[in-house]
DRENVEX-441003 format. One record per residue: residue in one letter; z, y negated, x negated of N, C-alpha, C, O in turn. Coordinates in steps of 0.02 Angstrom, whole numbers, padded with zeros to 5 digits, always signed. Layout:
AZYXZYXZYXZYX/...
This chain:
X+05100-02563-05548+05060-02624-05543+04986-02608-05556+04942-02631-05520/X+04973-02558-05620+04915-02548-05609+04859-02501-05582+04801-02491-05599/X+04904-02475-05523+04901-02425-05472+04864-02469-05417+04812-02457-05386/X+04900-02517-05413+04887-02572-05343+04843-02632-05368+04828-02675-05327/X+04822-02638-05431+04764-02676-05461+04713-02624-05458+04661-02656-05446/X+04698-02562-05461+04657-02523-05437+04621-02520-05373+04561-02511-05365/X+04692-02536-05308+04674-02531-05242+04660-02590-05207+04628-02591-05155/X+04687-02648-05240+04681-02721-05226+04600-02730-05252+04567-02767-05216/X+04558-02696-05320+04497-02712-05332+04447-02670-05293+04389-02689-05296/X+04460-02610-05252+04441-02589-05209+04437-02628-05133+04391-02617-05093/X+04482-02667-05124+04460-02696-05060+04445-02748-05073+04420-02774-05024/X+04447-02784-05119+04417-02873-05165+04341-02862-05156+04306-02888-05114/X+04320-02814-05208+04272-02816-05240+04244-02864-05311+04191-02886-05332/X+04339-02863-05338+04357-02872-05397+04326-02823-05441+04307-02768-05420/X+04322-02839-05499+04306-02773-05554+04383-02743-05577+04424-02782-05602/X+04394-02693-05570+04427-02656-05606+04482-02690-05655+04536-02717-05647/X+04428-02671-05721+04467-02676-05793+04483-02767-05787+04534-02786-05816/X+04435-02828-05747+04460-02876-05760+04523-02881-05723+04566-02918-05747/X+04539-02841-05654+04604-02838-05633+04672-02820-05698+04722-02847-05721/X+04637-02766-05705+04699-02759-05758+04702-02793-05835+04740-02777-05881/X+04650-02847-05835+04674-02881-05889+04714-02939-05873+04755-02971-05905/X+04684-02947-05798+04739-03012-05804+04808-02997-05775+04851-03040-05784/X+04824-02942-05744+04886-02933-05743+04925-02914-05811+04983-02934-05817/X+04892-02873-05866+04934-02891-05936+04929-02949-05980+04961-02959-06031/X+04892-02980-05958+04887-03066-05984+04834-03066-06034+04841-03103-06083/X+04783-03031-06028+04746-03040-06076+04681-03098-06049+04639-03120-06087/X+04685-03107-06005+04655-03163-05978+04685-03185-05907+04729-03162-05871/X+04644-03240-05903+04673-03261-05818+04622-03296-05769+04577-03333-05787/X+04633-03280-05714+04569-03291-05665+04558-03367-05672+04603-03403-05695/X+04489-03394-05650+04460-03460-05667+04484-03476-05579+04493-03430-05538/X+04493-03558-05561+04492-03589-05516+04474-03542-05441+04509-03523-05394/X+04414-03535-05456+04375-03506-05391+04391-03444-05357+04388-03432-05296/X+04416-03391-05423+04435-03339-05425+04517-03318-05393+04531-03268-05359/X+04567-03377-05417+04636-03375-05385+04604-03408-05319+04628-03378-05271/X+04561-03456-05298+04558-03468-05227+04548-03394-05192+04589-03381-05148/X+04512-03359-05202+04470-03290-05178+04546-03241-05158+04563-03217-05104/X+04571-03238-05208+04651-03192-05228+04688-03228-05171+04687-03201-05116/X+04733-03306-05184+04746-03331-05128+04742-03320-05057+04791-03308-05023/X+04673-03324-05031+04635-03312-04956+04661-03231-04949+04696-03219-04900/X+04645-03172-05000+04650-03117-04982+04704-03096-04974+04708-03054-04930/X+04765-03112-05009+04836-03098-05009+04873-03131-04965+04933-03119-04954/X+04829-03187-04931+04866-03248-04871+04964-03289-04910+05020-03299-04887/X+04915-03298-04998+04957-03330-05034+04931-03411-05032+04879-03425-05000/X+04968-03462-05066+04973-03520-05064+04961-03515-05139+05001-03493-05180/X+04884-03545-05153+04875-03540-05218+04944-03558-05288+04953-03527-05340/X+04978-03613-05263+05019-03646-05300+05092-03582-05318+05127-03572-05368/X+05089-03537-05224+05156-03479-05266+05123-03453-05338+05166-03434-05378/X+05066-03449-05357+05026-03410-05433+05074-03455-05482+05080-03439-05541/X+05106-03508-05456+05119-03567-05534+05186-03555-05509+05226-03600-05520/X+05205-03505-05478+05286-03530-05459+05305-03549-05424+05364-03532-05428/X+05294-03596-05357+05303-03648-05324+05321-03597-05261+05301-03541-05245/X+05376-03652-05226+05399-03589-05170+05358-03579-05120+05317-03623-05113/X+05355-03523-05074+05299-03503-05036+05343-03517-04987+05375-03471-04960/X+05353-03590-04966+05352-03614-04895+05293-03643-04874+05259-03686-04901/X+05286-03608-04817+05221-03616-04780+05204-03702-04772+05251-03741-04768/X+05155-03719-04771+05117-03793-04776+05098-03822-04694+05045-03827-04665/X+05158-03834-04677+05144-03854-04597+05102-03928-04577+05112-03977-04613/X+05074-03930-04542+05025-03979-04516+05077-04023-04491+05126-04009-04456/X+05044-04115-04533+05073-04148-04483+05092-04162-04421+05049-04157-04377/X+05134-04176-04410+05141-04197-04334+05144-04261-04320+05187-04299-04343/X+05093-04279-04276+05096-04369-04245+05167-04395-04222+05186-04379-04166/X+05204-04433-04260+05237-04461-04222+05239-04474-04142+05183-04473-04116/X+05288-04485-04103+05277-04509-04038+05264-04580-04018+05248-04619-04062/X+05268-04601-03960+05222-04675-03958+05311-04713-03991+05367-04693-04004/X+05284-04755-03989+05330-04812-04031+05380-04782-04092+05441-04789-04100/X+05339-04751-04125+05375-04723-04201+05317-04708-04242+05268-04683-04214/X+05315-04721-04304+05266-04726-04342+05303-04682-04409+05363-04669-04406/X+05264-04661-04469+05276-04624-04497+05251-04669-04560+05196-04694-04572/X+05326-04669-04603+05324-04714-04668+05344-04648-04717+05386-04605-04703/X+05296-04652-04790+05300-04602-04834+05360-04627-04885+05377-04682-04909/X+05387-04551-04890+05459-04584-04948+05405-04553-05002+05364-04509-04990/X+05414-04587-05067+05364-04589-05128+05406-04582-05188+05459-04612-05188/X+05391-04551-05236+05427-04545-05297+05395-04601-05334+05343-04584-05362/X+05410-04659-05341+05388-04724-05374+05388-04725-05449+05358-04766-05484/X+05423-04678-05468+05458-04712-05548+05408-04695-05591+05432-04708-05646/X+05360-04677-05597+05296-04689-05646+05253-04747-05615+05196-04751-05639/X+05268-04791-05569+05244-04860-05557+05296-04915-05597+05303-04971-05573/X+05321-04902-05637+05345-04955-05684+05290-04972-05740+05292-05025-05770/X+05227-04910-05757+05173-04945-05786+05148-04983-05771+05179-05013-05727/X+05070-05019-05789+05048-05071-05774+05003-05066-05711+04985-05117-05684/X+04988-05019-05693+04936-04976-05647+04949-04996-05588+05007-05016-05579/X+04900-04997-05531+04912-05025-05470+04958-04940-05419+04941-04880-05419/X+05019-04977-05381+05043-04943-05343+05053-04877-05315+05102-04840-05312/X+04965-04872-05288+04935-04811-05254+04929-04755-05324+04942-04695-05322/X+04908-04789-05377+04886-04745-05437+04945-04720-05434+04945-04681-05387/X+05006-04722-05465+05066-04682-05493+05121-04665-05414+05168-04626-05412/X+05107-04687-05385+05169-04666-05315+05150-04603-05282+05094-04605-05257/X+05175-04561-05277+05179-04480-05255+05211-04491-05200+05269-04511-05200/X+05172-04476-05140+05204-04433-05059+05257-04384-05082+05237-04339-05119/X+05320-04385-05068+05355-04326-05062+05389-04325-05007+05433-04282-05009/X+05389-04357-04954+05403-04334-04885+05404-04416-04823+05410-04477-04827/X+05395-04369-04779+05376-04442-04743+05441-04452-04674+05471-04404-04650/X+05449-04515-04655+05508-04518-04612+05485-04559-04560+05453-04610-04571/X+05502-04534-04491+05492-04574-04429+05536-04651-04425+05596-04659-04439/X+05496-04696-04405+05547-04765-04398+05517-04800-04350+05457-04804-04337/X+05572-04830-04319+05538-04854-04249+05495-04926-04235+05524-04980-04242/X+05441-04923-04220+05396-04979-04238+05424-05032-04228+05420-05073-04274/X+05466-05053-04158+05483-05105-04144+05534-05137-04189+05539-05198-04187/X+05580-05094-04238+05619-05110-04286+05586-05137-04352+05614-05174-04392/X+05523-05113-04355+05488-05122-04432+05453-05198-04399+05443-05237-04446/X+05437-05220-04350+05393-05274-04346+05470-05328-04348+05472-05375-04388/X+05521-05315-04305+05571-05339-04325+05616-05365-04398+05648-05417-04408/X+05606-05319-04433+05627-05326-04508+05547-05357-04557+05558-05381-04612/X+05495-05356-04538+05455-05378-04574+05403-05419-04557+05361-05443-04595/X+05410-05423-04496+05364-05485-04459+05310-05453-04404+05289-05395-04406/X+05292-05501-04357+05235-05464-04305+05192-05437-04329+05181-05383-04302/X+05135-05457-04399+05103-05440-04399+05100-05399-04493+05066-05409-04543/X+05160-05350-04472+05166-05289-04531+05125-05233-04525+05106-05216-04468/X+05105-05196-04580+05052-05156-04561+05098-05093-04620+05114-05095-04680/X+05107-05043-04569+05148-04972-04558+05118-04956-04631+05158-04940-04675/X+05054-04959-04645+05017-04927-04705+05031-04942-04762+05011-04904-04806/X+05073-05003-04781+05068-05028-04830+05154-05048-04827+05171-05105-04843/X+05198-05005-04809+05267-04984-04816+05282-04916-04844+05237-04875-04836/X+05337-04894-04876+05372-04853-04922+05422-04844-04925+05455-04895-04923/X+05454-04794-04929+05536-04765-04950+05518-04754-04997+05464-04728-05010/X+05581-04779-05053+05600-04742-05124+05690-04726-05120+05737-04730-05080/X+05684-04715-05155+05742-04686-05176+05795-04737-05247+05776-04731-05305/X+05840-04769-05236+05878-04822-05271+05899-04772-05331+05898-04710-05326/X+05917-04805-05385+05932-04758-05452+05988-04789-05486+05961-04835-05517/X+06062-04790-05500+06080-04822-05533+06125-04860-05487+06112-04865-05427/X+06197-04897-05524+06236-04945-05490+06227-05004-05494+06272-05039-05470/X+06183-05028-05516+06167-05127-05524+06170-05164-05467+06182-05224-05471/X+06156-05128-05396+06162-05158-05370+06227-05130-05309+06224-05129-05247/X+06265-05116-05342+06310-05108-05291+06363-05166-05274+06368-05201-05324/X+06397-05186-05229+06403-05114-05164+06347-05122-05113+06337-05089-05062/X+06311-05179-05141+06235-05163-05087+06208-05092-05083+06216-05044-05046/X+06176-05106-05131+06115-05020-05132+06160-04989-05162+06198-05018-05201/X+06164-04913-05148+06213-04884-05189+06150-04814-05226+06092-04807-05206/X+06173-04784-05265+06132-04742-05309+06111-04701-05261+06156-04663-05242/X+06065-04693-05237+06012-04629-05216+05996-04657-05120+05982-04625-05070/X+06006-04733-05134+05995-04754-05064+05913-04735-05049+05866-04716-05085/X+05923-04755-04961+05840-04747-04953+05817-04826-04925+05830-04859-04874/X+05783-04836-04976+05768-04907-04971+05679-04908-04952+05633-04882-04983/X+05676-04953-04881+05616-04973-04859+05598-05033-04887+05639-05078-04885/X+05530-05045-04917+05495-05089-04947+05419-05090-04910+05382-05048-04884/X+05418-05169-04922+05350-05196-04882+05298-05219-04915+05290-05280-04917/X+05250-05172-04951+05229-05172-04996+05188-05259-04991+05197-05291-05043/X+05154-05289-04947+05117-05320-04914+05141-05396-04936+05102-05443-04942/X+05240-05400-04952+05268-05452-04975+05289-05478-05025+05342-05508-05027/X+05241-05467-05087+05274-05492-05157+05277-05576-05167+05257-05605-05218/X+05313-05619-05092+05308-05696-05133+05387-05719-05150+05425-05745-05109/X+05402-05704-05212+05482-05734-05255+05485-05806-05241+05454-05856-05260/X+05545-05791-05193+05558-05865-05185+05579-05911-05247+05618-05898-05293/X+05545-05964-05236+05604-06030-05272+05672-06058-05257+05702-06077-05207/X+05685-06052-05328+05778-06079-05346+05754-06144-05326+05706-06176-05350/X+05808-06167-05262+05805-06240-05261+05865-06260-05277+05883-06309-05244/X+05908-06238-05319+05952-06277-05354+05985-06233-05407+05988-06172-05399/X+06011-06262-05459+06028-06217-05531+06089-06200-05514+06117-06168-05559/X+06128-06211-05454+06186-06182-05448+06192-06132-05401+06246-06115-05378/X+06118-06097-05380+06121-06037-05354+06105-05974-05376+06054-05959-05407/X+06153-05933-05356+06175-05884-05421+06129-05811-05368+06110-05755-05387/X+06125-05831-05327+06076-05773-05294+06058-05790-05220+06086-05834-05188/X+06006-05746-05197+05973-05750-05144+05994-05687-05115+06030-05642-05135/X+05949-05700-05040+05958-05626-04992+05873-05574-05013+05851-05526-04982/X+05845-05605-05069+05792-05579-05056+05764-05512-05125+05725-05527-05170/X+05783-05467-05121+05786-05399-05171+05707-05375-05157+05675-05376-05105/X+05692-05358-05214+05629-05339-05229+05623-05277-05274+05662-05259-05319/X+05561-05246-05250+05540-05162-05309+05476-05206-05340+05423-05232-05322/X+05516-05196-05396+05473-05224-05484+05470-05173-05536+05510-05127-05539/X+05412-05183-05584+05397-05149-05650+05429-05207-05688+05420-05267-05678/X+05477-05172-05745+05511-05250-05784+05532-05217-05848+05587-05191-05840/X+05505-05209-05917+05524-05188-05974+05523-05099-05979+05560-05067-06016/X+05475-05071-05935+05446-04997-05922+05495-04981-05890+05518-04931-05918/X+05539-05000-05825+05587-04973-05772+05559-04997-05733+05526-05048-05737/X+05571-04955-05676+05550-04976-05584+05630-04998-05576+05685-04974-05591/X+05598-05071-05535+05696-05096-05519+05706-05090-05451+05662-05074-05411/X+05758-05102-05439+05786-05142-05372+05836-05196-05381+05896-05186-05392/X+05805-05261-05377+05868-05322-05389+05818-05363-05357+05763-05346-05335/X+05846-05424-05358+05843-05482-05328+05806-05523-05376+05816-05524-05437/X+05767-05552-05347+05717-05619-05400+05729-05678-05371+05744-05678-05311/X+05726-05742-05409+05717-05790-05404+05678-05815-05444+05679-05800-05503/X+05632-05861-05416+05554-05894-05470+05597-05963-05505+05626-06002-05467/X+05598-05970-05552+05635-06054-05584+05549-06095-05577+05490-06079-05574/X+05588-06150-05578+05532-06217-05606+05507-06192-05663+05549-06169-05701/X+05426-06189-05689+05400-06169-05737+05380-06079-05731+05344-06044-05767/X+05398-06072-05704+05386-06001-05679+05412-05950-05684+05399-05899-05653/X+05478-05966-05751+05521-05896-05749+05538-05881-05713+05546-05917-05664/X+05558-05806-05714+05610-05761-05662+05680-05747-05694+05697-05738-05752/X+05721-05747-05627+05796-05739-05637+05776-05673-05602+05738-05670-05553/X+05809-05612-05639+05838-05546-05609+05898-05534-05594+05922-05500-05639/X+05943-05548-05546+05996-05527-05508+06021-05465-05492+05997-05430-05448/X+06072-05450-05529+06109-05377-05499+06166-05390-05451+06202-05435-05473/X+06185-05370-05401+06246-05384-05371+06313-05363-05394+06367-05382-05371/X+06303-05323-05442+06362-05304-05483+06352-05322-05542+06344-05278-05585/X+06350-05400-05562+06356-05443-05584+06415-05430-05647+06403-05455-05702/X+06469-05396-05640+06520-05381-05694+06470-05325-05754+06481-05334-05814/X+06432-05285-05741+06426-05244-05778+06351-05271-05800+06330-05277-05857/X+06312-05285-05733+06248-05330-05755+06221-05403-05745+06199-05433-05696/X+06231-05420-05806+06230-05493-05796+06155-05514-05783+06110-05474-05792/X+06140-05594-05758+06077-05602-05741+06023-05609-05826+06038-05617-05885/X+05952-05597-05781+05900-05582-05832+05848-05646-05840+05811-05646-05791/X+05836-05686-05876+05780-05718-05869+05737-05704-05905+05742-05693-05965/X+05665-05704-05858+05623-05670-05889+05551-05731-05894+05527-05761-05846/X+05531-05737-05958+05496-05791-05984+05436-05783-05908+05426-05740-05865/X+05403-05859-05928+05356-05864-05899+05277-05825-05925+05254-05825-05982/X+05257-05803-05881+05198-05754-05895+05199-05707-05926+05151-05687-05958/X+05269-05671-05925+05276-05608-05945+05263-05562-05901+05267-05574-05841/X+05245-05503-05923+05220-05421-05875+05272-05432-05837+05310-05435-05885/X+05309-05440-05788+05338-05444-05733+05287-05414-05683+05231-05440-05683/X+05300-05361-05639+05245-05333-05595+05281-05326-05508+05307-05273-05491/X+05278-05369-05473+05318-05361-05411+05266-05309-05349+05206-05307-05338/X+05321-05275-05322+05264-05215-05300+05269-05220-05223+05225-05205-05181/X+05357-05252-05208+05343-05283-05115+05412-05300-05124+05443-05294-05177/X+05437-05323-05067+05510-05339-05025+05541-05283-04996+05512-05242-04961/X+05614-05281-05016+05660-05241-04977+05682-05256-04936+05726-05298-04942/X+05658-05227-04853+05674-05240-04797+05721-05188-04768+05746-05191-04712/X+05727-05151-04802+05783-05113-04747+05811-05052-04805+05766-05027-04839/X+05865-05035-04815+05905-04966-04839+05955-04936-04801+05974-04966-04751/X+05984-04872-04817+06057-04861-04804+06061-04821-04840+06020-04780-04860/X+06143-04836-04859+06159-04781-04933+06175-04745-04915+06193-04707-04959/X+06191-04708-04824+06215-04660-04801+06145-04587-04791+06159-04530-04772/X+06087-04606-04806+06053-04564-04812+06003-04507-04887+05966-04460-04870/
C-alpha cells in the first residue's frame, strides 16, 4: 500500500508523506482533496464512505404519456416540518399520465405526487405492509362525517399524528375533531383526535398495490 501511495503521489502531485498519513489514519483528506482522489481514480466520492460503486446513471425522460413520480422515504415527515424538508428521493417510477389525471382529477400536477412505502397492518386487507402507495400531495381536504353512524369513508390519507407517519382514513366531526380509521378495526380501534391538535395531513391516497 505504501508502495502505490508513493506512485499514486507521483502522478497526483500529492505530497508523499501526506499520502501515507492518510492511508495509516493519521489524518484524512479535506472535502476538496477526496474530490481531486475521486476524479483521478474515476471513483464515486461516496465508495470512500463505503457506499456501493454502482455507477450513477443519468436520468432518462420518460416517454410521451408517462411521467415520472418519485418513491420517497417519508418517515422523518412525521415531524412538524414541511414535506419537501424531511422526504428523501429513493427511486422514481413511470405511471401513465392518463391514469394519474384519472385517479386525481384533470387538473393534477405530476410534481406534487409521491410513492411511499405502507408500514404495518392497520390497514389491512386494504394496504398491506410494504405496499406502494401513490399520494396526491396537492389534496389535504378531510371530508365531513355527515352522520354519527358512519364508521368510515373511502377516503385514506398520509398524516403526521403523535410522531408517526400514517396511512388511515380521516374523517373531520362537527367542531373539528378527527376520527382516525384503521380498516382492521379488530386490532385498531378508531382514534379521536381533539380539535386543534398537531394533526399534520400531507395529501390523499389515490392509488396502491400490495403486489409491488
Amino acid at each position: 500500500a505504501i508502495g502505490a501511495a508513493t506512485a499514486f503521489a507521483q502522478r497526483s502531485g500529492f505530497n508523499d508523506r501526506t499520502l501515507r498519513r492518510w492511508l495509516i489514519g493519521q489524518s484524512n483528506p479535506s472535502a476538496a482533496e477526496l474530490g481531486e482522489i475521486a476524479a483521478l481514480t474515476g471513483r464515486r466520492i461516496g465508495w470512500f464512505y463505503g457506499e456501493d460503486e454502482a455507477p450513477q446513471l443519468p436520468r432518462r425522460e420518460p416517454p410521451p404519456g408517462v411521467v415520472r413520480i418519485s418513491v420517497v422515504d417519508a418517515r422523518a415527515s412525521a415531524g412538524h416540518g414541511a414535506w419537501n424538508d424531511h422526504a428523501v428521493e429513493i427511486d422514481g417510477v413511470p405511471f401513465p399520465w392518463d391514469w394519474l389525471r384519472r385517479l386525481a382529477g384533470p387538473g393534477v400536477n405530476a410534481d406534487k405526487c409521491d410513492f411511499i412505502r405502507s408500514s404495518g397492518d392497520s390497514m389491512l386487507p386494504t394496504i398491506a405492509d410494504g405496499a406502494l402507495v401513490l399520494i396526491n400531495r396537492n389534496d389535504q381536504s378531510v371530508p365531513l362525517a355527515r352522520s354519527k353512524k358512519r364508521s368510515r369513508n373511502d377516503d385514506i390519507f398520509v398524516f403526521a399524528w403523535q410522531g408517526d407517519l400514517k396511512i388511515k382514513r380521516l374523517l373531520r366531526q362537527p367542531g373539528e375533531q378527527m376520527t382516525i380509521i384503521s380498516d382492521n378495526m379488530q386490532l385498531y380501534p378508531p382514534e379521536i383526535v381533539p380539535a386543534h391538535a398537531p394533526l399534520k395531513v400531507f395529501g390523499r391516497v389515490i392509488w396502491w398495490d400490495n403486489r409491488l
